[in-house]
N, C-alpha and C positions, 0 to 999 in steps of 0.2 A: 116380687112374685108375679105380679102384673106382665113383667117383661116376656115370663116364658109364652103363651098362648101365640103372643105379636110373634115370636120368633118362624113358628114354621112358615105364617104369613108372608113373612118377609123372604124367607127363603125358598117360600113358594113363587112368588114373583118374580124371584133371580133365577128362576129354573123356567118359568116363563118363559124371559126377555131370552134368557140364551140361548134356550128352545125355536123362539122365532127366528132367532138370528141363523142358528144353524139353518132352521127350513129355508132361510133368503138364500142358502148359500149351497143346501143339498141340490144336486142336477135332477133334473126331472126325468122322469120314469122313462126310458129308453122305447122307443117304439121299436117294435118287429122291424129288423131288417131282413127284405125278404132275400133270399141265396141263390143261389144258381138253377136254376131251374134243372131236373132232371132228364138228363139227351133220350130224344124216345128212342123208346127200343125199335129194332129191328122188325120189320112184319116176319111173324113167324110161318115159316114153311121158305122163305126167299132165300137162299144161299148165293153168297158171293158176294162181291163190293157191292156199293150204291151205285148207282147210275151216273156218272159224270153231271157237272152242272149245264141246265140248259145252253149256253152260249158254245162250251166245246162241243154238246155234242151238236149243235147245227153248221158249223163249219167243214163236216166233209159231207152235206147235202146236193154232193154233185155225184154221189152215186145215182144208178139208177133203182129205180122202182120196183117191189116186184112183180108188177102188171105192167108192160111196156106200152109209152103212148107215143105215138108219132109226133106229137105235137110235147113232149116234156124231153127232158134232159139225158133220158135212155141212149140217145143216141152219140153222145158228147162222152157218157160216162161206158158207151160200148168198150170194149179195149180193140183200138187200129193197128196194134198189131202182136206178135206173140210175144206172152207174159216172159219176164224172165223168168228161170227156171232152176232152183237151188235145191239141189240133194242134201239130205244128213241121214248120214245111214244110221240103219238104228236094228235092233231087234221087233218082232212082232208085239211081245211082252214089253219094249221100251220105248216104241214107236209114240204113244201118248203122250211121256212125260216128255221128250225128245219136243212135240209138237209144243206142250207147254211154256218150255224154256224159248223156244224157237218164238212164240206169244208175246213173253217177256221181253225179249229185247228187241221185237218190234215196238213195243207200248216206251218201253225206253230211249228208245231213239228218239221220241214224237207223233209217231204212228196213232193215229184218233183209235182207241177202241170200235168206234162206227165200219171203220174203212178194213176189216178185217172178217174173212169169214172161216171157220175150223171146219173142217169135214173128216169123218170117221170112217173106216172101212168095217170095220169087224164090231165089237161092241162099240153104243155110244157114250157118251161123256156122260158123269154124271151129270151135267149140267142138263143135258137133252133130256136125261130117264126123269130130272125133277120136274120140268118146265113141261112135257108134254104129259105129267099125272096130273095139269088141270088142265087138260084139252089141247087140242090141235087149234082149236081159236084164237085161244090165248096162246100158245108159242109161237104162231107166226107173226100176233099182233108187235110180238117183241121183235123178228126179222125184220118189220115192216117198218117201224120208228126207227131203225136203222143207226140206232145210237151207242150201240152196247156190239161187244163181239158177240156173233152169233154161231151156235155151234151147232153142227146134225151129221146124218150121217148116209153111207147112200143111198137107204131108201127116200130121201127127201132133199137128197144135193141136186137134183134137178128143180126141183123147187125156187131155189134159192135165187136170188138177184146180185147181178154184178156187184161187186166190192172190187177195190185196187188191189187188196190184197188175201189169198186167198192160202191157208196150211193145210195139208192132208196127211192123215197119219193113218198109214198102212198098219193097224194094229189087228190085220186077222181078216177074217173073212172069205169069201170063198174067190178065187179067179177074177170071176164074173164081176162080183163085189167090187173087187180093186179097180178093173178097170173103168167098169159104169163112174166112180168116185170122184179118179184121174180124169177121168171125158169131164166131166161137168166143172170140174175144179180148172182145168185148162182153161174151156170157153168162159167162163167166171173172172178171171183173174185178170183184173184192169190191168197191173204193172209187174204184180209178181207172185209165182206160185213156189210156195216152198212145202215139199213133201218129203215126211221122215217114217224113214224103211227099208226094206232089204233094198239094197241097189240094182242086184239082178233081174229082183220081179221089177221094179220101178221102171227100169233101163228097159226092160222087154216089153211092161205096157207102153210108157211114152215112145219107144223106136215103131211099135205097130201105127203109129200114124195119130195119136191123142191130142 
């Protein structure tokens, strides 16, 4: 009788030891692995890609300025002589997307987004309607860092500073429009101007002497 009492005792101890033993052998409590941090968003109201990384975009900083200084680089990045001159005929209505694609395979060739500027006849890009709903400040300050394609249209393409390469899209506009656009996209265009649009009108403003 004596026996039973010792018994749980002793079974208590063998539950013990193999209690301990297990704890020698359970892994210790996992710390917080922390995970991939979440990509920040986007700043909102910005439409379009990011900005290229700083080193591409200072590689075609041999444009000029858009304040010309005697003494800076304006004159190197003048164009010495006329741009080449590549027609795609297009519709008034397709003259945009025409200049688009025409975008694209300059940016895929190599072409620095910096080294290009889009000018618009008729309505402008949406890109222009965005960037100038926070000020004419701030959308030249973007012209002016010279890093990004810049786009406007011809109330403001005389503004604008030399680039190598320069696209107009005859999407509308009045005459006058077209030609004011073609004048400044001519004198503009370091190596090449490519303008998509009716070829008639195109052919009639550049033969007046543009």
């Amino acid at each position: 009788m004596p026996l039973i009492p010792e018994e749980p005792q002793i079974h208590e101890s063998a539950q013990g030891s193999s209690a301990m033993a297990a704890t020698g052998r359970v892994a210790p409590t996992p710390r917080p692995v922390p995970g991939p941090r979440p990509a920040a968003s986007a700043r909102p109201g910005r439409p379009g890609p990011p900005r290229p990384a700083p080193p591409v975009q200072r590689m075609p900083r041999d444009v000029a300025p858009a304040k010309p200084s005697p003494s800076g680089p304006a004159a190197s990045a003048a164009p010495a002589a006329t741009p080449q001159i590549q027609l795609i005929p297009a519709s008034a209505e397709g003259a945009l997307d025409a200049a688009e694609e025409a975008l694209d395979l300059l940016l895929d060739s190599g072409r620095s987004p910096g080294e290009v500027l889009v000018i618009t006849t008729g309505s402008q890009h949406p890109w222009t309607e965005h960037e100038l709903s926070f000020g004419e400040a701030s959308y030249w300050a973007q012209h002016d860092a010279g890093d990004d394609v810049f786009y406007t249209d011809a109330t403001f393409a005389a503004r604008a500073a030399v680039r190598p390469v320069v696209v107009v899209a005859v999407n509308g506009g009045s005459t006058e429009a077209a030609t004011g656009a073609l004048a400044a996209a001519h004198s503009r265009a370091g190596a090449l101007l490519i303008v998509c649009g009716d070829p008639q009108q195109i052919n009639a403003v550049l033969g007046a002497g543009v």
